[in-house]
N, C-alpha and C positions, 0 to 999 in steps of 0.2 A: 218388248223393251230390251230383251237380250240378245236377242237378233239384228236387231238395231247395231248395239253396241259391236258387236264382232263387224257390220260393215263397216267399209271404210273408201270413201272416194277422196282419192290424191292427185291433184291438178298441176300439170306444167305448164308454166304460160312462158312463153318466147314471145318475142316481136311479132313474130308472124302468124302462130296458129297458138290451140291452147290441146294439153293432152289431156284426155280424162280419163282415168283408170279405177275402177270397182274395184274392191277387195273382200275377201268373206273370211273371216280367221286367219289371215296371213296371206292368201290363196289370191293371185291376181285369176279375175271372173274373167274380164273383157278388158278393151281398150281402144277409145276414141280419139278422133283427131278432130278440132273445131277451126275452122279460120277465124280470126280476128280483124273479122268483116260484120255489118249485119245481119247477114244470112247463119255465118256461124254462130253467132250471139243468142236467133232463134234457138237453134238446135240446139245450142246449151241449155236453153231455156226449160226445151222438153225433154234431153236427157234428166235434170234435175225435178222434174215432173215424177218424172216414172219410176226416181229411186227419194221418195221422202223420208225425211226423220234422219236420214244420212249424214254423219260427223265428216265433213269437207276440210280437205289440206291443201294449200295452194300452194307450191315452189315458183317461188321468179328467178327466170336466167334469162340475164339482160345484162347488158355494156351498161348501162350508167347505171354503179354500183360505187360508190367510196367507204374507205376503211381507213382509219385512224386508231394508231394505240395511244394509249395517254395512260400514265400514274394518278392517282387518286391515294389522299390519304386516307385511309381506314376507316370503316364509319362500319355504321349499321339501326337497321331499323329504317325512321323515317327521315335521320338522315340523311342516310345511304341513298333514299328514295331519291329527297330534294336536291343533294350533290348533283346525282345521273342525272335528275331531271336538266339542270341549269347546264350541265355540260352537251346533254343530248341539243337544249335550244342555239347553244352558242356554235354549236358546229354546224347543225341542220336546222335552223332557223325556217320554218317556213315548209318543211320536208314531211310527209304524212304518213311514213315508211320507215323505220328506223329504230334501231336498241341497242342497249350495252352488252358484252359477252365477255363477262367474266373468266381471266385469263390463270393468273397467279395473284401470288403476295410474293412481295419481297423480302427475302431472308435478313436485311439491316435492317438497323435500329429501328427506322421511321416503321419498315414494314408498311409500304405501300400499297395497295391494290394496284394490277395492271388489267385496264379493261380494250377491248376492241369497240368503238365504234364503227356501227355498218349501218350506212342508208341507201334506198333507193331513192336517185336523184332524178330520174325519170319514170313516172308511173301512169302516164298515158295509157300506154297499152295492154295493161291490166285495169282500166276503169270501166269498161266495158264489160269483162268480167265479172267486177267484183258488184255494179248495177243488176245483171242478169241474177246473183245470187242472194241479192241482197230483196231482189222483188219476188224471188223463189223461196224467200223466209226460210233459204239452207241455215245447215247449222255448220256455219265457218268457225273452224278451231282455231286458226292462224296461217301467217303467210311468213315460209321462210326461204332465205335466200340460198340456190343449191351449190355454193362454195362451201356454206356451212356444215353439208352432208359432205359433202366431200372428203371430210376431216373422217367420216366416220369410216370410209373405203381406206384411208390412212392404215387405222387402227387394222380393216380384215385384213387387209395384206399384208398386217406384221410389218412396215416401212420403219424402220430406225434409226435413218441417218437422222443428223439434226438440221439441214438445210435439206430439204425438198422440194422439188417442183414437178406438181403430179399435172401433168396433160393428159387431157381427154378431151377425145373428137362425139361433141355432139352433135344433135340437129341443128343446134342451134351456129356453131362452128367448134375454133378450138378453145376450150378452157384452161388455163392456164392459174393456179392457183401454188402458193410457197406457204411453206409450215416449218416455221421453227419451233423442234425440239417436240414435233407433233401438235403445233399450235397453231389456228390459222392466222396468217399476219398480212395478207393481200391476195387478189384474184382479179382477174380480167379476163375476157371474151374476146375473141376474135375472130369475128361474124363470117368472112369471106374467106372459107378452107378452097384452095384451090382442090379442082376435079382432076387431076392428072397427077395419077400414083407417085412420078416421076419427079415431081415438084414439091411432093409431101416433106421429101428429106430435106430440101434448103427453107423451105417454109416452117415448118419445126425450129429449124436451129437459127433461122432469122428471128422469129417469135420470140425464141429464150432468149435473147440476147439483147432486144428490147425491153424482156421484162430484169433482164439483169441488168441492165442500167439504170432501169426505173427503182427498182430494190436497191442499188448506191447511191440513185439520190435522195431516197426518203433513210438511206443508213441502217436499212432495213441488213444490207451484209455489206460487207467491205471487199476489196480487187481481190484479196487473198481466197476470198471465200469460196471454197470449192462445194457447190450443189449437187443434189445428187437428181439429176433428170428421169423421172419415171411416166414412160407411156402409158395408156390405159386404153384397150380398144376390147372390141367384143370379136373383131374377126381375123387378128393375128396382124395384121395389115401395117402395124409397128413394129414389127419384129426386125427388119431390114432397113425402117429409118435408124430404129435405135444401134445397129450394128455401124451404121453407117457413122453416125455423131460421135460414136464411141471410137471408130477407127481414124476418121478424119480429124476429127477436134480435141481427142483424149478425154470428153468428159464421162463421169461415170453416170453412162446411162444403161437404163432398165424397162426392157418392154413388158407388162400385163397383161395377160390374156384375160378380158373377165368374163369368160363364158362359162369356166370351171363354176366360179361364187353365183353368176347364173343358174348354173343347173342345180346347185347345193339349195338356193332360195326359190327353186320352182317356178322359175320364167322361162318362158320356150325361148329358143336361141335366136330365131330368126327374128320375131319380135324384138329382142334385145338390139339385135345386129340395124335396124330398121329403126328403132328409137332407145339410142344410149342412156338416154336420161330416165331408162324403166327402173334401172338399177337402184336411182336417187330414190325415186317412188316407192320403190321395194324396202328399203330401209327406213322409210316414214311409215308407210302403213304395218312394218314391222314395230313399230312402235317408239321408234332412235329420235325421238321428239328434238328440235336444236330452236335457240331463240327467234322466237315470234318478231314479228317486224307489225304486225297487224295492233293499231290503235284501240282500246276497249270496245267503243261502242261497236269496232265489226263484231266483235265475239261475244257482246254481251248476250244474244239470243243461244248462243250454245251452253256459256255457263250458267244460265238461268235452267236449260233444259236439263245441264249435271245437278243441278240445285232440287229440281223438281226431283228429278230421277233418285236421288238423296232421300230426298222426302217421301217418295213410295218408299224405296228399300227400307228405310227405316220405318217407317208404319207399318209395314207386312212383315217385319223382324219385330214389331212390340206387339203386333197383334197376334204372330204364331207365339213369342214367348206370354203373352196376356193366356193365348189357350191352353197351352203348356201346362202354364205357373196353375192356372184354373183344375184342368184335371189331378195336376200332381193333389192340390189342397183336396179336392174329391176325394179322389183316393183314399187320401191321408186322413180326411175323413171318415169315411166309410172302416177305414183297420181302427180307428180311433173307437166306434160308435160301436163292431163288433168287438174290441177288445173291452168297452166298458159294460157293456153285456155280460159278456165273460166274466168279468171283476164282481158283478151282481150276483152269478151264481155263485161263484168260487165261496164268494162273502153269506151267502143264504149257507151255504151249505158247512161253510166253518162254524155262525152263528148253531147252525143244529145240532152241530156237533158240542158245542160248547156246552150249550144247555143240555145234550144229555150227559157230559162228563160232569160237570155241576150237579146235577143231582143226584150221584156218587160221593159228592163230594161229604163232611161229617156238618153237621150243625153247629158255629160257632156265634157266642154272641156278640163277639167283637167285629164290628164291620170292617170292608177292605179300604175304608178314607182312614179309620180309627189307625189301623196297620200301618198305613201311610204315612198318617203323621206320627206314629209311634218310630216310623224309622227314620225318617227326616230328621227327628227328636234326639236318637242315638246317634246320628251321625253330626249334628249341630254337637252334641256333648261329648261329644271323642275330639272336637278339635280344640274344645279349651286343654291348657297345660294341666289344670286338676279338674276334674268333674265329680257331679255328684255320684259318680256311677257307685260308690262304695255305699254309702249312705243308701240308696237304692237297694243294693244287693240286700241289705240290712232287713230294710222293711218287706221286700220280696219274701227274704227266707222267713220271717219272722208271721208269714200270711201262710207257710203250707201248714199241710194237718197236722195236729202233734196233740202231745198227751190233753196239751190246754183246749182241746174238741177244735174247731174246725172252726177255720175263717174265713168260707166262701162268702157269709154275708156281708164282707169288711170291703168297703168301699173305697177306693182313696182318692179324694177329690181335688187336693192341693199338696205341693210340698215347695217348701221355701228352705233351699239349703245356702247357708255361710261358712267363712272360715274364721273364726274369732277366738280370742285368747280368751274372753269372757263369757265364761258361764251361763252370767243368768244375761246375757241379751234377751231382748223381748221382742216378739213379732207382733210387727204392725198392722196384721192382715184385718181390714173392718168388712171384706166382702160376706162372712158366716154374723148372721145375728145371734147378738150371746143376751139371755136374759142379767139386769144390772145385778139382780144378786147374786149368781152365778159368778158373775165379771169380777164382782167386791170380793167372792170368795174364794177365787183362784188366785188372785193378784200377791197374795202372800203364796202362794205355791210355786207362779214363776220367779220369783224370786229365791226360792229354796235352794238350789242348787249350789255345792262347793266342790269345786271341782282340786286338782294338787297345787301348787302354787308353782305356776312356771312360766314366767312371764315371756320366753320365747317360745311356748308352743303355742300351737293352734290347732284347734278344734275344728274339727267338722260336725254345726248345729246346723239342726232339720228342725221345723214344723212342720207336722203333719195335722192335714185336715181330710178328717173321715166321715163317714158316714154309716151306720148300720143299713145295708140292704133290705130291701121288703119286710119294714117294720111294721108289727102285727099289736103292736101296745105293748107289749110283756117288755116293761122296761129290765127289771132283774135281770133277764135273759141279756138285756142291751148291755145292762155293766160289769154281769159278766163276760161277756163278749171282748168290751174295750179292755178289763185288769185284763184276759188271759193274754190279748193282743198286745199288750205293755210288759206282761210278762215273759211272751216269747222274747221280744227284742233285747229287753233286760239280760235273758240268758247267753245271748250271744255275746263271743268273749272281744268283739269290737267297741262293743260299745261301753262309753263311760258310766251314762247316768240315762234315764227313760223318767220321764215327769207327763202329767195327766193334766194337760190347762183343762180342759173340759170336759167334764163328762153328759154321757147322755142325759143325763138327770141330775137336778143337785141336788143332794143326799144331805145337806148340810142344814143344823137344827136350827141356823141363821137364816136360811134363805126362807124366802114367801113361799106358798101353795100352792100353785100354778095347775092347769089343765084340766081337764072333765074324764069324768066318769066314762063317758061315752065313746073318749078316745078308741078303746079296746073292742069298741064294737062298730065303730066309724067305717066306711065300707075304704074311704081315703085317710090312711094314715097321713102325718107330717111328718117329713124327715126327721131324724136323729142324727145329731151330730155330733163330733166328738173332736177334741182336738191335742194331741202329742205335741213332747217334745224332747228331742231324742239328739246326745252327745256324745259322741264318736271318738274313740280315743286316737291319737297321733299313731301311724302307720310303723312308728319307730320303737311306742311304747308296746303295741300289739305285737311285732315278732320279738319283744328283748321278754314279755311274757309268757309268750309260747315258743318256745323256740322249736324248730323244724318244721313248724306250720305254714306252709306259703301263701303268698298273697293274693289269695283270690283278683 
């Protein structure tokens, strides 16, 4: 397929014979000459035999050729299409050869486009041809007309002026084509080059002078308009007409040698010198592509073959990136599968480690959820403006060892703290069950409380809900426990008043009998509960009584 694509066979057909030229990367291989007879038409047949899959260029150089400029207003798209189209049928109506060649735009307002029309008005003698190729299922790129190329030997030779007339003696005769401004705007052929060196010079300058009348009457220039005559030969053989026109006539002319751009493109001389028109070929199969003249359906079999050829290239580019993308994810794989291995050990081997620093670690009976929400706890109560934290601190201190013996067994299950001007508020708490003679008998106790009369301060009240730890029945012990626990709090110099809603037991010669004997010997004790209530003095009253004391 890429082998393919680097050949390249570029055809010149003339009236008389057709040229066939092979190309391989640039590189003319060979070069054929066919009559445009039957016998030649064979031998085209099986030249195109022997080189298949080959992308075909065909150049026609031929007298009936017409060219037309015309303005067009601006378009594009499928406008642009349908304008060209309508102007291509009104000019060449009937013509099977022919296309637009976009020139300029015009710098005024309208900004017109300026297009060239060019048809082949006689195509006779490429039918033959283009049957031979058509039954050889070649792959025809297009058919372009070699005035068109011609523009491009303009450009190597640097030509500048702005009226040119570049002649060139082909096989076919003399070429005579004009470019204004390096644009082409006419061409014509002129089949019978006299054979007599001698003759070349009045032949030349009669030819120009035909075609400079013909270019006044289409206003292509005007009388004034001074062209600049440039020869183009391959074997010098201009060099002494153009001295001649130039001396005789005064016009500024200029002979070309083109056997130098010859030797620079890798065509042998003699060949050049033998068929002028290699040059043309040389600059197509170089790849100087100029507008097609060729109707789609000759070419649909070659862009079908770019289409297909698309279609590999791109399947064997998603199928090497499908292998690619595959291995890359393998890979990627595989470090993934080893690195999670990895992460398995690392993780086994931190887990061992943990658990032997763990059991170094002391015996606590608070677990790490318990911790957890004990800090959560403290950090929820540090963002209020006042928190319980004092009240807290209270009953904390009020739990370590001290003369009152020891308060490990003191449990504390609940605490409800407020800030209230009112003493004896009462807590609503119904979650501890209180027996009702208990209940009747405390109810004058939470109300006992007088505190100073000061209707703008506020209090900070706790209840506190306890419990005696691993109660063993020895109630005594329990109410001892609760006074000394009511008595530490008492002593501290924050707090106002410490009140006993409940004690472990009701002591009271009101209340009923309750409980068994067997309590004490029961293997499952029942809780003990107790419950406080403990008032805080104002923060204000606490340093104006102690003073230099700070506030914890």
């Amino acid at each position: 397929m890429i082998k393919s694509n680097l050949n390249k066979i570029v055809l010149c057909a003339t009236a008389d014979n057709l040229r066939a030229g092979i190309w391989y990367a640039g590189k003319l291989q060979g070069c054929q000459t066919f009559i445009n007879h039957e016998d030649g038409h064979a031998a085209f047949a099986g030249f195109l035999q022997q080189h298949p899959f080959i992308p075909v260029y065909l150049i026609v150089d031929a007298v009936e050729e017409d060219y037309r400029l015309e303005s067009l207003p601006h378009t594009s798209g499928a406008a642009k299409r349908e304008l060209l189209t309508r102007k291509l049928n009104q000019f060449y109506r009937g013509l099977y050869y022919r296309t637009a060649h976009f020139i300029s735009r015009d710098k005024d307002k309208r900004k017109d486009d300026n297009y060239l029309f060019v048809a082949l008005n006689n195509d006779e003698f490429i039918e033959g041809w283009i049957s031979v190729i058509q039954r050889a299922d070649a792959q025809l790129v297009g058919i372009y007309l070699l005035p068109m190329l011609s523009k491009l030997l303009v450009k190597q030779f640097k030509l500048t002026a702005p009226d040119i007339l570049l002649c060139e003696q082909l096989s076919s005769g003399l070429r005579q084509t004009y470019f204004y401004n390096g644009r082409l705007s006419m061409s014509r052929l002129v089949p019978n080059v006299p054979d007599d060196i001698g003759k070349l010079a009045y032949f030349y300058l009669a030819e120009t002078e035909k075609t400079r009348l013909y270019l006044m009457s289409k206003r292509f220039i005007s009388l004034e308009t001074r062209m600049s005559l440039v020869l183009v030969s391959a074997d010098g053989v201009t060099q002494h007409i153009s001295q001649a026109i130039s001396q005789d006539q005064g016009l500024d002319c200029l002979s070309i040698n083109s056997s130098e751009m010859a030797k620079s493109l890798g065509l042998p001389l003699d060949m050049l010198q033998e068929m002028p028109e290699l040059l043309h070929m040389q600059l197509l199969a170089n790849g100087n592509l100029v507008d097609n003249l060729a109707p789609e359906k000759l070419t649909k079999g070659f862009r079908f073959r770019q289409l297909k050829q698309a279609i590999g290239i791109a399947t064997v580019a998603a199928g090497v990136l499908g292998v690619s993308a595959s291995a890359w994810m393998l890979l990627q794989g595989l470090n993934h599968q080893a690195a999670y291995r990895q992460a398995v050990q690392d993780t086994n081997v931190q887990e061992h480690r943990y658990r032997d620093v763990a059991r170094s670690y002391p015996v606590t009976p608070i677990s790490a959820n318990d911790l957890q929400l004990a800090v959560e706890l403290d950090k929820k109560i540090a963002a209020y403006p006042q928190s319980p934290r004092r009240m807290m601190q209270v009953l904390s201190a009020a739990l370590e060892s001290s003369g009152q013996g020891s308060m490990d067994n003191v449990q504390l299950d609940r605490l409800r703290w407020m800030l209230s001007a009112d003493g004896n508020v009462k807590d609503d708490d119904k979650s501890m069950p209180l027996p009702t003679s208990q209940v009747a008998g405390n109810a004058q106790a939470n109300a006992s409380v007088v505190l100073p009369a000061d209707a703008a301060a506020l209090y900070e009240v706790g209840f506190v809900t306890a419990e005696i730890a691993g109660f063993g029945g020895d109630y005594r012990a329990a109410l001892n426990t609760v006074n000394s626990y009511a008595a530490n709090i008492k002593a501290d110099a924050r707090v106002a008043a410490v009140e006993i809603l409940q004690e472990p037991v009701n002591v009271s010669s009101f209340a009923d009998l309750q409980g068994s004997t067997a309590d004490e010997q029961s293997a499952q004790k029942p809780p003990v509960y107790f419950k406080l209530k403990v008032i805080l003095k104002p923060v204000d009253q606490v340093l104006s009584e102690v003073s230099g004391v700070t506030q914890p």
